[in-house]
N, C-alpha and C positions, 0 to 999 in steps of 0.2 A: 634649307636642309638642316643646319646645324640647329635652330632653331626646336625644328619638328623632332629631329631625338635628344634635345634639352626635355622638352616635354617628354617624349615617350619613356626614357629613364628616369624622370620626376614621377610618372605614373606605377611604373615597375618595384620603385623605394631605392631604386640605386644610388640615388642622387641625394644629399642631407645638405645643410649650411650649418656652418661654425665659426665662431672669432678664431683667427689665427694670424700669426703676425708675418708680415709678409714685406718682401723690399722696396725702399722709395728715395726717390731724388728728391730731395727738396728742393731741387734749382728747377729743375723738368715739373716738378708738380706730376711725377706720374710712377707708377707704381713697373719697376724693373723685373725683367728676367734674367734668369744665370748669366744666358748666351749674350748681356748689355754689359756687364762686368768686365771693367779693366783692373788690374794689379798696379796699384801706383807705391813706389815707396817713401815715405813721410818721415819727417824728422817727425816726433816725439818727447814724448816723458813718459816715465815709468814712475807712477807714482807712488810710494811703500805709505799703508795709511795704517798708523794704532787705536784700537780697539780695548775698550773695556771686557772682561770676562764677568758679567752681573753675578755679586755674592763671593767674588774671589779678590785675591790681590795678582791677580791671571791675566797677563795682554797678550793679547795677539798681532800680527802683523801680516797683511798681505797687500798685495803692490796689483794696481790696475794700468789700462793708460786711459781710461776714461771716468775717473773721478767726479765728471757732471753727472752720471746716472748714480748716482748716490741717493737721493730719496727713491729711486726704483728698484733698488736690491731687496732681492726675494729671499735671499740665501748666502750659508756662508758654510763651508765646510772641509775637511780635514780627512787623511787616509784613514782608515781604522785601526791599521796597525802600527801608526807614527805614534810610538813612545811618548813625542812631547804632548800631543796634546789628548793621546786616549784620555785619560781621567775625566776633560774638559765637556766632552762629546754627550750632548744632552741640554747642555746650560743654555744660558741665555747671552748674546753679547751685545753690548750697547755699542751702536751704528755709531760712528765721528759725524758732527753737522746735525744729524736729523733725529740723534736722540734716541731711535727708531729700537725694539730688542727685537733679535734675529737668533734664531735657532741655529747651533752651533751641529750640523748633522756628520756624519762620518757616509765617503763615497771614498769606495776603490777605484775611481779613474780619476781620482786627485793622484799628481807624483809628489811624492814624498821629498824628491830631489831638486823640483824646481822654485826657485826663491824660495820662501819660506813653509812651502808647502802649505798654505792655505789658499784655500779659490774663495773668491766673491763673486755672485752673479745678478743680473738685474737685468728686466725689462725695458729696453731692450739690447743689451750691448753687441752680440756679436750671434750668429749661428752656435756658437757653443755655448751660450748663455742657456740658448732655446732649448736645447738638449738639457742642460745640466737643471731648468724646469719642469722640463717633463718627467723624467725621471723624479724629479723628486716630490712631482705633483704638488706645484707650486703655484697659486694664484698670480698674475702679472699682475705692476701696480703702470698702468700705462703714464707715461710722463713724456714723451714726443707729439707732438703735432704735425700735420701735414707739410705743415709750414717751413717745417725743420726748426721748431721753437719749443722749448720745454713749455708744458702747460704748467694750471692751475697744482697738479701734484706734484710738483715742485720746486712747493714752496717758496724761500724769498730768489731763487734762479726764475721765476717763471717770468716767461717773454723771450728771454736769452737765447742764443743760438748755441749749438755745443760747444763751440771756442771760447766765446764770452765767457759761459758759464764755467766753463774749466778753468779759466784764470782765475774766475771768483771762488770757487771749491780751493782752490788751491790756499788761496790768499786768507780764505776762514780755516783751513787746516792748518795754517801755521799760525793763527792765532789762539787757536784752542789743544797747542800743542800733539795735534793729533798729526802733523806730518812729520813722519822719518826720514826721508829724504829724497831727494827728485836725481830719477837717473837717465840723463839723454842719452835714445836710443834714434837707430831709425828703424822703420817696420811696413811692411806691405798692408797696404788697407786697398780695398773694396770699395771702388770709383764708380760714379755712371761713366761708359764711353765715349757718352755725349757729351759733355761738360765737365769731365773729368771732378766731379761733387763726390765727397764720400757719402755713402748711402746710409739710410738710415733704415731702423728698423720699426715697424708698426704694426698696430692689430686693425682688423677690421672682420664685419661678415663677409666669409669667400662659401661658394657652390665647392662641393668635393662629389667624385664618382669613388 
């Protein structure tokens, strides 16, 4: 049955396919639903990472907890009515590690208030990532594996699992003086229920009605 109106709504044009990134255990090997999700809370770091402003003597600063997706960042932006950085809003800023220039955009669901008021986002960090892409109609630079292993994009993290690789991020931020400083927190993350794994995020082609 489900089968016979897969087809009849393929027939109708109800039905399309698209890459869209979607949730996965990497310990399960299997791609999760909301209703799989447990709330576990983790120790952490909060990572504050500095930033070049390209053509200025202009840093910026914004803090993640996930510092390994650093060759996947898509974006980086600021309120439009934050005083410190309106002038900025346009330029280019040189990415810590990957050398990478990222368009410094202005979004009003940035808070002005929290840490330093700028967001960083990347494919694929968190559901808010994905939002704060779309909106900005932002190409993904995919950098996870099914595996739970950073690929080929990157660069010299590739193979690593996100742990590994976050110590290594780390360990080249404070070599290339680009880390400000590490603030241990604890913080709810998005587990499989099964294996209590943090989940990870990925693209692939899904069916949509």
């Amino acid at each position: 049955i489900s089968q016979r109106s897969f087809l009849e709504l393929y027939k109708m044009g109800r039905i399309y396919r698209k890459k869209a990134p979607f949730m996965w255990c990497p310990e399960c090997q299997t791609a999760i639903a909301q209703v799989e999700l447990k709330d576990i809370e983790r120790e952490s770091h909060l990572v504050y990472i500095q930033v070049e402003v390209e053509n200025t003597d202009k840093k910026l600063v914004f803090a993640t907890t996930r510092p390994e997706l650093i060759y996947g960042c898509v974006g980086i932006s600021v309120h439009p009515n934050d005083a410190r950085y309106k002038n900025l809003v346009g330029k280019k800023v040189k990415m810590a590690v990957t050398n990478k220039s990222i368009e410094l955009t202005a979004d009003e669901y940035t808070d002005m208030e929290y840490g330093s008021g700028v967001v960083y986002y990347c494919s694929y960090g968190s559901v808010d990532c994905i939002e704060w892409m779309v909106r900005h109609n932002v190409r993904p630079i995919e950098i996870m594996g099914t595996d739970g292993k950073l690929n080929e994009n990157s660069g010299i993290y590739n193979g690593m699992r996100s742990e590994e690789a976050r110590k290594q991020v780390i360990e080249d931020l404070k070599k290339e003086g680009a880390l400000v400083k590490l603030e241990s927190i604890k913080h709810i993350v998005n587990a499989h229920e099964r294996c209590e794994t943090d989940i990870e995020y990925i693209s692939t082609d899904q069916w949509f009605i």
